[in-house]
Backbone as a ProteinNet text record, in pm:
[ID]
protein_1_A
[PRIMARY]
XXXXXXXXXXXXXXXXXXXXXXXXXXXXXXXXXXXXXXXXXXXXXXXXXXXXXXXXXXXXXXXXXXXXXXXXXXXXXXXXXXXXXXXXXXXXXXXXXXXXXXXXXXXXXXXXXXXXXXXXXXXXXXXXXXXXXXXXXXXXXXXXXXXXXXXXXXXXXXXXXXXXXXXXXXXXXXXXXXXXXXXXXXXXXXXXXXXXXXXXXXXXXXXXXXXXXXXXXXXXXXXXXXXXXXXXXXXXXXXXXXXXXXX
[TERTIARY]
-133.3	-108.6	-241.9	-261.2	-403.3	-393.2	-532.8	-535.2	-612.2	-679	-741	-900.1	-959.9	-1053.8	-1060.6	-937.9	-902.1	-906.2	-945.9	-1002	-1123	-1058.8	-1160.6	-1251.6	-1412	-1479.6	-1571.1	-1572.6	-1619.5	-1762.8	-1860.4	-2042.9	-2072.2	-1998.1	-2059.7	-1960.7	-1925.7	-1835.8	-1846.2	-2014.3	-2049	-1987.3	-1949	-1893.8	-1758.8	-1689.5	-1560.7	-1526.3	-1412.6	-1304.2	-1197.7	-1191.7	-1093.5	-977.8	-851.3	-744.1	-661.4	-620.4	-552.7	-398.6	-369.4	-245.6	-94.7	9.7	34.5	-11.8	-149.6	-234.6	-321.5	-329.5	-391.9	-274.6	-200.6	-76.9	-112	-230.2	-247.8	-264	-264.9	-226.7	-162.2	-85.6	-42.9	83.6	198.1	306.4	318.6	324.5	315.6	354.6	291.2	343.5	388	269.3	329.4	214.3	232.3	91.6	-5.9	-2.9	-94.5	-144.6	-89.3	-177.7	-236.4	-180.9	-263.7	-413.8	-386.8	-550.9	-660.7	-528.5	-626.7	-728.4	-657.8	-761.2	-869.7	-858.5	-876	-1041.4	-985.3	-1142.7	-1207.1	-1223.9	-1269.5	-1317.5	-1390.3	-1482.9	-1364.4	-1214.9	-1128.9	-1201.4	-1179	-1195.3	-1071.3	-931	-811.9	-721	-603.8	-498.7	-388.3	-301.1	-207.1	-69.1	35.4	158.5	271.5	420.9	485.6	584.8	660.6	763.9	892	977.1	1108.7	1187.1	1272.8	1378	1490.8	1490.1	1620.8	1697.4	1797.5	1933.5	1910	1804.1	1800.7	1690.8	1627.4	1516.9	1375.5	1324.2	1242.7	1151.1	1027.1	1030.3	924	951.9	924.7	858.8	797.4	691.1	753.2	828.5	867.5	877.3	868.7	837.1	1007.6	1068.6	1210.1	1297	1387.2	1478.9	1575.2	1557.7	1648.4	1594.9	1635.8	1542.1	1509.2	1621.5	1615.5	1508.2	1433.3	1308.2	1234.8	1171.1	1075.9	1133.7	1305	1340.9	1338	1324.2	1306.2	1513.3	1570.8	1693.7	1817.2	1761.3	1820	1871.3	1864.8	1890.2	1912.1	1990.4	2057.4	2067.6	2005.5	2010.9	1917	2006	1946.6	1880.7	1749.2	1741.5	1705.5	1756.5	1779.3	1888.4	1998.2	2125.2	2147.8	2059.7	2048.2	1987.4	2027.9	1898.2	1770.9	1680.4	1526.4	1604.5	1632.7	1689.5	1701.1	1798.7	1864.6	1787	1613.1	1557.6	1437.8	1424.4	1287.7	1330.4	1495.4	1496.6	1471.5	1495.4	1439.8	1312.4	1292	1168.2	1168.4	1045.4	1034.6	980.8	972.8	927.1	745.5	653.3	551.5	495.5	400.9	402.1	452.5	456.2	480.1	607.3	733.5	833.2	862.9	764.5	766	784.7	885.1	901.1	836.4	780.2	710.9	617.5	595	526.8	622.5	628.6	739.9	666	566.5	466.8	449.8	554	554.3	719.6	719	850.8	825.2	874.9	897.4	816.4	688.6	662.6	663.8	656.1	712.3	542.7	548.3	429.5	331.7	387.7	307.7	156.9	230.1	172	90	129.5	29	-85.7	-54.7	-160.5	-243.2	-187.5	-285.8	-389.3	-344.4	-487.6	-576.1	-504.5	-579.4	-691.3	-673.5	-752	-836.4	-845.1	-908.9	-982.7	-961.8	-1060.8	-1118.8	-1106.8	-1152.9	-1114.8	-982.8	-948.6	-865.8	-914	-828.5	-675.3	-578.9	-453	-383.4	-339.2	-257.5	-96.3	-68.5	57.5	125.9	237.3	341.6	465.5	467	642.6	793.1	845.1	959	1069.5	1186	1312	1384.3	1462.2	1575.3	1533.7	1391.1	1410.4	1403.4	1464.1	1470.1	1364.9	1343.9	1239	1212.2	1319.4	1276.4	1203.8	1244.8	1232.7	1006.8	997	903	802.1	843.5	819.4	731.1	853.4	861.9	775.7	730.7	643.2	514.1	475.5	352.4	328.2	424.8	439.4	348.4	412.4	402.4	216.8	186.4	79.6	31	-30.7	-102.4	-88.5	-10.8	34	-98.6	-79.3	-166.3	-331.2	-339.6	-477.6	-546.2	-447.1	-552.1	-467.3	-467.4	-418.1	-506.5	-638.3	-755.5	-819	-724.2	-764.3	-665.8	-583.7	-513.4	-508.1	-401.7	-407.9	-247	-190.2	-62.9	21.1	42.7	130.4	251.5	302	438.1	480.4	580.2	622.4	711.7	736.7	836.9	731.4	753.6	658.5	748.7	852.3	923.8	798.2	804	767.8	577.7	542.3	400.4	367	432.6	429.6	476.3	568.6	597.4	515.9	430.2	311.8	214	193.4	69.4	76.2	224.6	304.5	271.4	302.1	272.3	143.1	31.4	-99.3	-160.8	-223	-274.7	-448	-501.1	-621.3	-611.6	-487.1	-467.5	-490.1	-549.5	-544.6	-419.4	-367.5	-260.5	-240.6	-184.5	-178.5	-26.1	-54.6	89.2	118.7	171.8	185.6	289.8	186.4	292.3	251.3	373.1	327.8	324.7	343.9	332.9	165.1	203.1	69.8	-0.4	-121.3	-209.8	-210.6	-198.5	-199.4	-197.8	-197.3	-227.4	-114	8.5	100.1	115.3	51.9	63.8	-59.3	-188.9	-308.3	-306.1	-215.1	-169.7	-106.9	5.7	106.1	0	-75	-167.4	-267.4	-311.6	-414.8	-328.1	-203.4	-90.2	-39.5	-60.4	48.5	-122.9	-243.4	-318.7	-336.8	-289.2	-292.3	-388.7	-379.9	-517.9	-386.4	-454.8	-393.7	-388.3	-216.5	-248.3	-187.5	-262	-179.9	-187.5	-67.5	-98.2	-191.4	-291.8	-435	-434.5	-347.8	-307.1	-291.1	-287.3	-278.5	-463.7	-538.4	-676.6	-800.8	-816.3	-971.5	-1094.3	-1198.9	-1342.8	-1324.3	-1232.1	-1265.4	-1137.7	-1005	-948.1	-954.4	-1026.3	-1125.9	-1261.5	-1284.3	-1426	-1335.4	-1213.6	-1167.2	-1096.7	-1032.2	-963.2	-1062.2	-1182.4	-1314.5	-1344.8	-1376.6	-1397.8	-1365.4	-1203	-1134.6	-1152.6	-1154.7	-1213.3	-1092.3	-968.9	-859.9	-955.8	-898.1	-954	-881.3	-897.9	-807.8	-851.5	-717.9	-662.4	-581.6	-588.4	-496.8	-455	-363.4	-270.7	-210.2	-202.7	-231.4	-278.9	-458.2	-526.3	-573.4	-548	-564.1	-627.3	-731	-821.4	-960	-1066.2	-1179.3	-1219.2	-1167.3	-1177.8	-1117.7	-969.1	-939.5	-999.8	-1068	-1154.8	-1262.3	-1351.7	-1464.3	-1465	-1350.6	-1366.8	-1388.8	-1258.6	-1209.8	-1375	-1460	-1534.1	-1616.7	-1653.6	-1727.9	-1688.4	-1538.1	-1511.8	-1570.7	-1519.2	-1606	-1471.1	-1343.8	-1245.3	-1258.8	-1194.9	-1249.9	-1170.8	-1086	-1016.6	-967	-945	-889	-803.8	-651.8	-565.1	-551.3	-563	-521.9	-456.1	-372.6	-317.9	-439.9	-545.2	-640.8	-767.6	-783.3	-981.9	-995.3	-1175.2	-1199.5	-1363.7
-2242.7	-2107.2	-2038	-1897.2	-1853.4	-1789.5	-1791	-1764.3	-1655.9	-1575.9	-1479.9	-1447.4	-1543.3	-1564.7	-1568	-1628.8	-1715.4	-1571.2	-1451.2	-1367.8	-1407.8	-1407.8	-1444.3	-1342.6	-1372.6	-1233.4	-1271.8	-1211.2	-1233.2	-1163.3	-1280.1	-1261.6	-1120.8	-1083.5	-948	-889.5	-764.4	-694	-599.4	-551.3	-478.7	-324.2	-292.8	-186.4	-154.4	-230.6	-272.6	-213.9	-161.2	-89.6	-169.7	-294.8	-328.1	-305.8	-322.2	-268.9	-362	-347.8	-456.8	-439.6	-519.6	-538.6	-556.6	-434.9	-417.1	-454.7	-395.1	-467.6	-582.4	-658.2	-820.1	-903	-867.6	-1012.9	-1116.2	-1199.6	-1319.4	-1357.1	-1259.9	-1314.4	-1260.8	-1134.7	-1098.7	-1038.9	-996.2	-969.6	-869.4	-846.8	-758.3	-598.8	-511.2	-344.6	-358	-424.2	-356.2	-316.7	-275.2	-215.1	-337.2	-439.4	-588.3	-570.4	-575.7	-596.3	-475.5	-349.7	-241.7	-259.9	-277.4	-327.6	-445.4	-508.1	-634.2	-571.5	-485.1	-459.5	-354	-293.3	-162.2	-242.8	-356.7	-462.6	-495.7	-482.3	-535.6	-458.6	-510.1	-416.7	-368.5	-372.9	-295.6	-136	-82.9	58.7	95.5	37.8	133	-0.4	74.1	-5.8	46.2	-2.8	-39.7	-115.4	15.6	20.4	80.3	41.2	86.3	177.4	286.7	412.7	422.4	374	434.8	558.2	601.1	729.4	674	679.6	619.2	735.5	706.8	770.2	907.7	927.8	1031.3	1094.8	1029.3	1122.6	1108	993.6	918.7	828.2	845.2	810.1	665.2	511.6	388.6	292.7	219.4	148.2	5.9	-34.5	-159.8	-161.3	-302.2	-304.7	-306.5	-387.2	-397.2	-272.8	-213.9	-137	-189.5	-349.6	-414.9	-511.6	-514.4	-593.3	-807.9	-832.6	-970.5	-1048.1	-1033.4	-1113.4	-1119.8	-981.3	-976.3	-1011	-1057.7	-1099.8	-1209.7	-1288.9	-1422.2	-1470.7	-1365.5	-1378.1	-1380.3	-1350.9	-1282.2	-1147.4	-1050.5	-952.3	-894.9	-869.9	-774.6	-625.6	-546.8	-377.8	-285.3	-219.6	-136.3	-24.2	-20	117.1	224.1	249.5	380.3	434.4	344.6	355.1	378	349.6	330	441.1	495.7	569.4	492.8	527.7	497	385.9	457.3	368.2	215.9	207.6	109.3	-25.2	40.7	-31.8	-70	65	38.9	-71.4	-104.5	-206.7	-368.9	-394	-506.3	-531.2	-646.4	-722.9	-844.9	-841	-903.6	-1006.9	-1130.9	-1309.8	-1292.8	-1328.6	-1390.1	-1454	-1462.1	-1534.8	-1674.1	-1752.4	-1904.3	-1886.2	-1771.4	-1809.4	-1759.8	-1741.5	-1725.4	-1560.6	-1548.1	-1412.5	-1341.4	-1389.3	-1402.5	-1254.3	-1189.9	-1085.3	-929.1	-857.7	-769.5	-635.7	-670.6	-531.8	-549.6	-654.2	-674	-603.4	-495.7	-414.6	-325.4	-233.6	-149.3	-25.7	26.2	158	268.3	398.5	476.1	528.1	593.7	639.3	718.3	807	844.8	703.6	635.9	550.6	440.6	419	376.4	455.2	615.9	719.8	694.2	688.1	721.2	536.6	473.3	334.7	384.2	433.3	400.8	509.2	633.1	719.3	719.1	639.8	567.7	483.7	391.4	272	340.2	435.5	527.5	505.5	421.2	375	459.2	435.3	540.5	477.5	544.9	512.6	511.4	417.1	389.2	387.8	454.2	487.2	484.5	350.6	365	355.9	485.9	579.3	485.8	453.7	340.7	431.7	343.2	448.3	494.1	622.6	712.9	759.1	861.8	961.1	1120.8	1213.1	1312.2	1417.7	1517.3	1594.8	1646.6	1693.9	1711.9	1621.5	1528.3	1401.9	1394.5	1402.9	1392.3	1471.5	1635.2	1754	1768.7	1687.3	1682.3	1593.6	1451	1363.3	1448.7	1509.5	1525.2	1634.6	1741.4	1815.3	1683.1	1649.1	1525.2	1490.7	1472.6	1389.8	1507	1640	1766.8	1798.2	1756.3	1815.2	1689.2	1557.3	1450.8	1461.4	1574.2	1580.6	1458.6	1420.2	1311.9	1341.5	1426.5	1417.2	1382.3	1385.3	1420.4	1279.9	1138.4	1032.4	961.8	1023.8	953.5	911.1	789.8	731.5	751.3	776.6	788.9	704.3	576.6	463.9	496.4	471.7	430.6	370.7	290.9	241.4	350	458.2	573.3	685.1	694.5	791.5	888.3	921.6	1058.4	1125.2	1002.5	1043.7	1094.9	1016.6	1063.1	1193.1	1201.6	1338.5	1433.9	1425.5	1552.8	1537.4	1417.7	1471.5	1501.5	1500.4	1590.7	1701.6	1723.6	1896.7	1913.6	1896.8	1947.3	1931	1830.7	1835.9	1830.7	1917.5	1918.1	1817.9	1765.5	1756.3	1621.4	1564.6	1431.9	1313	1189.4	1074.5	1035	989.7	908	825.1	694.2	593	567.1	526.5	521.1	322.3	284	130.2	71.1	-20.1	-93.3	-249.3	-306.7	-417.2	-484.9	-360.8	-381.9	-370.1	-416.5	-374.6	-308.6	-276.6	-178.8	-134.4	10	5.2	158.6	147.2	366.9	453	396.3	505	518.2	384.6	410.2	479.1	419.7	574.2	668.8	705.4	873.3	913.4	830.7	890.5	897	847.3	856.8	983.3	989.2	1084.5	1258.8	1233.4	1335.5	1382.2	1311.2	1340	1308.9	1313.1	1309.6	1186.5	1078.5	979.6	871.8	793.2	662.7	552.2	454.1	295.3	196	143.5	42.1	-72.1	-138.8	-255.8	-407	-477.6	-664.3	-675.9	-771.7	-789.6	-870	-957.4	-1009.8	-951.9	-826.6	-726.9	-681.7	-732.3	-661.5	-750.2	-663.2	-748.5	-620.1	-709	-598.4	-469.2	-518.2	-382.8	-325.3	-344.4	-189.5	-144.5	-229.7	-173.4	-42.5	-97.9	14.3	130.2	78.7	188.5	274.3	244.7	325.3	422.9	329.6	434.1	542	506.8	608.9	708.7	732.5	834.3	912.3	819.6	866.7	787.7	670.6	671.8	562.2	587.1	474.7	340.2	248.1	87.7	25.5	-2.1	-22.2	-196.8	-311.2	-380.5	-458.2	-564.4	-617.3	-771.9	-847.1	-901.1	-965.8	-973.8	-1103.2	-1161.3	-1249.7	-1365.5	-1467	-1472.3	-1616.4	-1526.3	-1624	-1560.1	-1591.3	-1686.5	-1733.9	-1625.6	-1563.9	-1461.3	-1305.5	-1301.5	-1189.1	-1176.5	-1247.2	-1219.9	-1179.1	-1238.5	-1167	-1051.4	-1014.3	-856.6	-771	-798.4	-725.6	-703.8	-875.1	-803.2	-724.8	-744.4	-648.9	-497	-428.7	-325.3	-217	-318.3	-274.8	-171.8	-60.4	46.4	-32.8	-59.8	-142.9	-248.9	-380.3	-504.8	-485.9	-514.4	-505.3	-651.8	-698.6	-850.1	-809.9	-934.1	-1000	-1068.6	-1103.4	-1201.9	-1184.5	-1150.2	-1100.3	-1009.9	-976.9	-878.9	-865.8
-793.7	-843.5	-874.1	-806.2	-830.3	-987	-1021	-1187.2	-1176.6	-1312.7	-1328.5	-1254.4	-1225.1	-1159.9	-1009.3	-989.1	-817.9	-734.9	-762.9	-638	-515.9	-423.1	-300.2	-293.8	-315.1	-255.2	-148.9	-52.5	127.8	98.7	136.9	111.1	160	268.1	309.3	392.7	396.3	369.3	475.3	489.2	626	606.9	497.2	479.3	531.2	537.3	531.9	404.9	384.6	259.7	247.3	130.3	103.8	25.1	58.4	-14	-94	-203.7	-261.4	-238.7	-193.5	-114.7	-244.5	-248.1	-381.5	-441.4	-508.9	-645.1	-572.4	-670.3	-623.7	-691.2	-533.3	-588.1	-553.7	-539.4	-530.7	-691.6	-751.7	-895.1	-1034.8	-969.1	-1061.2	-967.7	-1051.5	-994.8	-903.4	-800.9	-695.3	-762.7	-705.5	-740.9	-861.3	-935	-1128.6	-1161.8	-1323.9	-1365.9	-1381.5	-1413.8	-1418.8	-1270	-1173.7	-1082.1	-1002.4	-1073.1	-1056.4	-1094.4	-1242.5	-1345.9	-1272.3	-1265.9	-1229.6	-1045.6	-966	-876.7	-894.2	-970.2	-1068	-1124.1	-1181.2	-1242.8	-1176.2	-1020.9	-904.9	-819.3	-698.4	-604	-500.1	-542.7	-377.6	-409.2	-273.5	-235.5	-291.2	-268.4	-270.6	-316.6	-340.9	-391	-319.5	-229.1	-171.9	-220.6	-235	-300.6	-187	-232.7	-175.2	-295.3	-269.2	-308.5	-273	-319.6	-319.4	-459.4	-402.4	-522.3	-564.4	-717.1	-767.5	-722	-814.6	-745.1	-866.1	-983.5	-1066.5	-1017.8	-880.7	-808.3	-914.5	-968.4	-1003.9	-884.4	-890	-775.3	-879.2	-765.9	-845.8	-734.3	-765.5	-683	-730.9	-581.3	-559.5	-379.3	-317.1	-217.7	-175.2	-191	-139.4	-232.6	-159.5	-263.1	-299.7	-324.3	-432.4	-508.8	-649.3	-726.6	-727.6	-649.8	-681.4	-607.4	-516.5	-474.5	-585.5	-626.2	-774.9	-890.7	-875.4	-1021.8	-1019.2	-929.3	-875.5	-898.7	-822.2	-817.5	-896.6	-966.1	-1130.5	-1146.2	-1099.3	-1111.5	-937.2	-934.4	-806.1	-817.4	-815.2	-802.7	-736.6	-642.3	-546.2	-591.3	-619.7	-723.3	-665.9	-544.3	-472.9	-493.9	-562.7	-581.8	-719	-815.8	-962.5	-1036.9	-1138.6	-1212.1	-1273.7	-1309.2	-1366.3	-1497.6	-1568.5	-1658.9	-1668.2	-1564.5	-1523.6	-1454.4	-1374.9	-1305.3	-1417	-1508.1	-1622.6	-1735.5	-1741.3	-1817.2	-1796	-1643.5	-1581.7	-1606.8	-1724.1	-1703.1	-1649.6	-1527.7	-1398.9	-1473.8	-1375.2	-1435.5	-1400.7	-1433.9	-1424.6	-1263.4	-1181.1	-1145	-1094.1	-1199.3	-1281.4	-1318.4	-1350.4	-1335.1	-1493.7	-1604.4	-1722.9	-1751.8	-1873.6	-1908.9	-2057.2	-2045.9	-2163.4	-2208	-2072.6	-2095.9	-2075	-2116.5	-2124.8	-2051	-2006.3	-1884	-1769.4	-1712.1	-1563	-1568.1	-1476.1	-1488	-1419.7	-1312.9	-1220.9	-1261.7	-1196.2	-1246.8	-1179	-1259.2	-1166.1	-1080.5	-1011.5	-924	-980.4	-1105.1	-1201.1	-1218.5	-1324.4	-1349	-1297.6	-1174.8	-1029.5	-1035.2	-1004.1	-959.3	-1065.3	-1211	-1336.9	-1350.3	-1308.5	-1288.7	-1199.1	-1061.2	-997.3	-1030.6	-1079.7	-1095.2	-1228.2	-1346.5	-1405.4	-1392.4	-1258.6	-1177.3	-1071.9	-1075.7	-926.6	-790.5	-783	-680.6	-586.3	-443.5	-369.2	-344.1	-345.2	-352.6	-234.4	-183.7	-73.3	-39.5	-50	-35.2	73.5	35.4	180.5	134.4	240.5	189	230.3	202.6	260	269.9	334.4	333	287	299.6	207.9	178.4	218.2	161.3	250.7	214.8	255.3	219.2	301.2	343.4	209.9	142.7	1.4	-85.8	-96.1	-174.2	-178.6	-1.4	40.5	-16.3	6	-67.9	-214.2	-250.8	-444.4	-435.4	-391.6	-436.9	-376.9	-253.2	-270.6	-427.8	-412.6	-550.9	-688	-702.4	-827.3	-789.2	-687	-645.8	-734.6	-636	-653	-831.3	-875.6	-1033.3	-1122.6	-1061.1	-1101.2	-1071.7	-975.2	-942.1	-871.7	-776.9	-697.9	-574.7	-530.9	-366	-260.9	-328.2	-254.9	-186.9	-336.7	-301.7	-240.7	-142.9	-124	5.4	73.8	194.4	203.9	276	309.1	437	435.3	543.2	586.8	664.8	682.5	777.9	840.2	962.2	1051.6	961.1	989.9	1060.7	1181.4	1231.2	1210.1	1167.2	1134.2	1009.6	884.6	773.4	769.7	903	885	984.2	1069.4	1116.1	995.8	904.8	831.9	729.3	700.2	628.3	657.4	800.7	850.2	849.7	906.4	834	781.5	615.3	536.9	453.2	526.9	459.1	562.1	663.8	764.5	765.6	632.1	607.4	527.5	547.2	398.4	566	477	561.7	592.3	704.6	701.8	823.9	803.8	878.7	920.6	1085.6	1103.9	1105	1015.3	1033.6	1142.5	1200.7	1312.7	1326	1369.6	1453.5	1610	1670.4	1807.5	1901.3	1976.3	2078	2087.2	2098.7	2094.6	2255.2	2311.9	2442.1	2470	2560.4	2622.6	2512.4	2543.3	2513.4	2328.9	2273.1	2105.8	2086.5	2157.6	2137.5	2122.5	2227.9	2276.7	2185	2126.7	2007.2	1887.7	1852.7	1719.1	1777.3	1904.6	1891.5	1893.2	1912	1962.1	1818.4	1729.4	1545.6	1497.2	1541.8	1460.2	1342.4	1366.7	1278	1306.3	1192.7	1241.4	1175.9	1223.3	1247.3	1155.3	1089.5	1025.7	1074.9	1093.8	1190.1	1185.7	1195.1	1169.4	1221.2	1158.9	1214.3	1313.6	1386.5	1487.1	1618.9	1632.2	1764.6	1718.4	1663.2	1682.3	1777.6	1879.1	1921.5	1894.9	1944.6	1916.1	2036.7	2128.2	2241.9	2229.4	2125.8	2121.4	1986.5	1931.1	1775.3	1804.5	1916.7	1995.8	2015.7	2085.2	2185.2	2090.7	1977	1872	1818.1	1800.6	1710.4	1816.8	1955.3	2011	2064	2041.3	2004.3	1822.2	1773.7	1653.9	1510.9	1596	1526.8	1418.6	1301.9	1204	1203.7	1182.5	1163.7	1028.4	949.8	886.1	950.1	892.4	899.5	792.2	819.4	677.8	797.3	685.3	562.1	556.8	534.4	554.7	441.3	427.9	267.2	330	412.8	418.1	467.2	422.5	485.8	611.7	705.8	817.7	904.9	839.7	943.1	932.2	832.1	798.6	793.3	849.8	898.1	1065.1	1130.4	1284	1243.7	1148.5	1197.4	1133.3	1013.9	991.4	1079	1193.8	1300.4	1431.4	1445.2	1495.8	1463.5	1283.6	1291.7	1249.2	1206.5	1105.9	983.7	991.8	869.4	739.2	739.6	619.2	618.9	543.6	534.5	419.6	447.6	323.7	288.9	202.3	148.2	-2	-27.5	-147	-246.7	-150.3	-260.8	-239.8	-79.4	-76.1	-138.4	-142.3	-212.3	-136.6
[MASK]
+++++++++++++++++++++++++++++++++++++++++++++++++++++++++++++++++++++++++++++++++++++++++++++++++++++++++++++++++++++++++++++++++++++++++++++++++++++++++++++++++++++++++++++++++++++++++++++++++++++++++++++++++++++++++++++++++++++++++++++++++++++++

């Protein structure tokens, strides 16, 4: 079990931007405020979270939109389906299985934005499903009201959702996440919606890492937790490494 210390940090970095992969869940509970802090204390560039809408239009940072993986199977509720209430009273287990701490618990995106912008961290945001154009609307609303739109990174696997935020922010970063092939016709679609690349680091070599840059697309990949598989990619020449535990 990794402990407070057990962060991996890679000798050289090459200017590589690392992201902490919800937080640094290699040791603290994934997408809560603990492992917001805990990457927040550390050299990541950005912090990397996922967003769903309760059912009172709260918007809450959990990766699945149901609670029992992070309850460690204890609790069953869809909180797309639920009001805030209902999901803010779930306190999540520890790591280790222990409940002992009563600040590992669902937060809402407010409270994401407000670490990361205290640690100076750029915020990574990936939009998940159900939500509607409004929904979409209202959260950048919320962002702009928080005063950090400026730091933000915007993901999704939904190329619906990242085209309508190029819509509507013609000038914001955003990445379209995939895990397929790298090849003519997904180029074309990124250089066509204007997007740059986040992608399993397993579809990456050094010559469509060249060939992405020299269109100008940025790369982004996920999820690398060893330093053996992350040093290719830095000499490849990767703009970001998302991990759970490097740094």
């Amino acid at each position: 079990m990794p402990t407070f210390n057990d962060t991996v940090k890679l000798s050289d970095k090459k200017g590589v931007r690392m992201i902490a992969h919800r937080g640094v869940s290699g040791i603290e509970r994934e997408n809560t405020c603990p492992a917001f802090v805990a990457a927040g204390n550390r050299s990541y560039y950005g912090v990397e979270t996922d967003v769903h809408c309760t059912a009172d239009g709260k918007f809450v940072i959990i990766h699945d939109a149901d609670l029992k993986r992070v309850s460690g199977g204890e609790v069953s509720l869809n909180v797309e389906e639920s009001d805030y209430g209902a999901v803010a009273d779930v306190v999540l287990p520890d790591l280790d299985g222990s409940r002992v701490r009563r600040d590992i618990r669902v937060p809402q995106l407010a409270e994401y934005i407000s670490i990361c912008k205290k640690y100076d961290k750029y915020c990574v945001l990936e939009i998940k499903g159900g939500f509607k154009d409004e929904d979409i609307k209202r959260m950048i609303a919320e962002i702009i009201e928080l005063d950090y739109l400026d730091r933000m990174i915007f993901i999704s696997f939904s190329l619906y959702y990242c085209k309508l935020i190029r819509e509507l922010l013609p000038n914001a970063k955003v990445q379209y996440l995939t895990s397929q092939e790298i090849d003519d016709k997904l180029i074309d679609l990124l250089l066509n919606c204007r997007l740059d690349l986040d992608i399993a680091h397993t579809h990456l070599t050094k010559e469509n890492v060249e060939r992405l840059h020299h269109y100008g697309i940025e790369v982004n990949c996920w999820t690398v937790d060893l330093v053996e598989y992350a040093e290719p990619l830095i000499e490849m020449g990767v703009d970001y490494i998302t991990s759970d535990i490097l740094e």
